[in-house]
N, C-alpha and C positions, 0 to 999 in steps of 0.2 A: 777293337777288342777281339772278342771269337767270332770268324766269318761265319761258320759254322754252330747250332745251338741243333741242343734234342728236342725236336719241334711237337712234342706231342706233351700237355698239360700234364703236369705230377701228381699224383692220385697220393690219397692221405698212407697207402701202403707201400707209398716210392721215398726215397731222400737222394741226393745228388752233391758232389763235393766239383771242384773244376780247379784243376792247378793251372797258372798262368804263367808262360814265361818261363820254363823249365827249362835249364840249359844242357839240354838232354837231343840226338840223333831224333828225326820226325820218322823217318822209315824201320828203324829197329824200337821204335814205340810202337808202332802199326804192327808190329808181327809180334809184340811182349801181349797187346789189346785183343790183337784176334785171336790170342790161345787162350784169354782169360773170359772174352765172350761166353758168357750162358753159362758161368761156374757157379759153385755153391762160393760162399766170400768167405767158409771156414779153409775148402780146399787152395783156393787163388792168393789165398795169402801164403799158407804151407808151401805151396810150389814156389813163388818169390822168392820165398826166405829159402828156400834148396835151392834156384837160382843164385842167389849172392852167395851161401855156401858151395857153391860150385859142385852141387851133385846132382843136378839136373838141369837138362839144356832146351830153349824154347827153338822151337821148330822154324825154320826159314822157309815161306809158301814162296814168298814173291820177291824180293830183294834177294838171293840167295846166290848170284853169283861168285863165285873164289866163298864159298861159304863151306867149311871143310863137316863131312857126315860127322853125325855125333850118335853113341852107342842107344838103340832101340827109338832112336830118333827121325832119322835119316841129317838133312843140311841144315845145320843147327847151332847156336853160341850160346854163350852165356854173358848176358848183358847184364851185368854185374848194376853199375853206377845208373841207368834204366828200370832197374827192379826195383831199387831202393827209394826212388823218388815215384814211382805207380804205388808202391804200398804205404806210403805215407797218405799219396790220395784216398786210396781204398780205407785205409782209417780214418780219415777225414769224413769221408761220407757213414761209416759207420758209425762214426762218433753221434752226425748229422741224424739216422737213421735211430740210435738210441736216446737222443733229445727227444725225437718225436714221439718215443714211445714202441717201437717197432720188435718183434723178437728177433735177437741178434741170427737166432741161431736158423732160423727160416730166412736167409738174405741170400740171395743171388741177385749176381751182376746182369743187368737185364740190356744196359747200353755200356758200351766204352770205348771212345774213340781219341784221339792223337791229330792233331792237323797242324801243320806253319806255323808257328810263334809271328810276333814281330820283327823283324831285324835289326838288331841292333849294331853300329858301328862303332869298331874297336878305335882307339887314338893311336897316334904313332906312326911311323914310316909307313909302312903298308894299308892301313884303313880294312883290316880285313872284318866280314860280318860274322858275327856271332849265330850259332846256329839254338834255335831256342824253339821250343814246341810249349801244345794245350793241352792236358788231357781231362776227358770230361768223364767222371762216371753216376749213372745212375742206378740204385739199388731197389729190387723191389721183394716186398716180404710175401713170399708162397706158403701156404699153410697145408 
């Protein structure tokens, strides 16, 4: 399942959502993750959603090779089909987060990480793998 889990116990003012199997890039999830790190979950969503509008571009730290500068950004894309499937999780755990009773509006992203999926093998001539990632997030309510 996840090699990886957020190994510290959930406190009654955390909720947590985990998409599995996302057939989504592991490396350009790692850098959509670590610009959404320590956001408020009203601002991470609004950036997303300007992400798939295509009016603003998340920043390339580490994978950034042949990654062409993007205006007040520096090496940066817009991972359009990436955003879309992070902001689904990120409502998933909100959703999670207002089950429990939580106020939506004191939520920040306190964990979110991206690691390997499983590989799945395609049929057909070539047997090529599918590329598939986790991404886990956890939210916690600051007053």
């Amino acid at each position: 399942m996840v090699g990886y889990r957020y190994s510290t116990e959930l406190k009654e003012n955390m909720s947590k959502a985990v998409g599995l199997g996302l057939p989504i890039s592991s490396k350009t999830s790692r850098e959509v993750c670590a610009k959404l790190k320590g956001m408020k979950l009203d601002k991470a969503k609004i950036l997303l959603e300007n992400v798939i509008d295509l009016k603003a571009a998340i920043p390339f730290k580490r994978y950034n090779g042949d990654v062409p500068h993007q205006k007040n950004t520096g090496p940066g894309r817009f991972p359009v089909k990436i955003s879309e499937k992070v902001l689904k999780v990120l409502k998933s755990a909100e959703a999670n987060a207002q089950f429990k009773g939580l106020s939506i509006n004191d939520l920040f992203i306190k964990h979110i990480s991206a690691q390997r999926g499983s590989k799945t093998i395609r049929y057909g001539r070539r047997h090529n793998k599918a590329k598939r990632t986790n991404i886990e997030v956890v939210l916690e309510e600051k007053k």
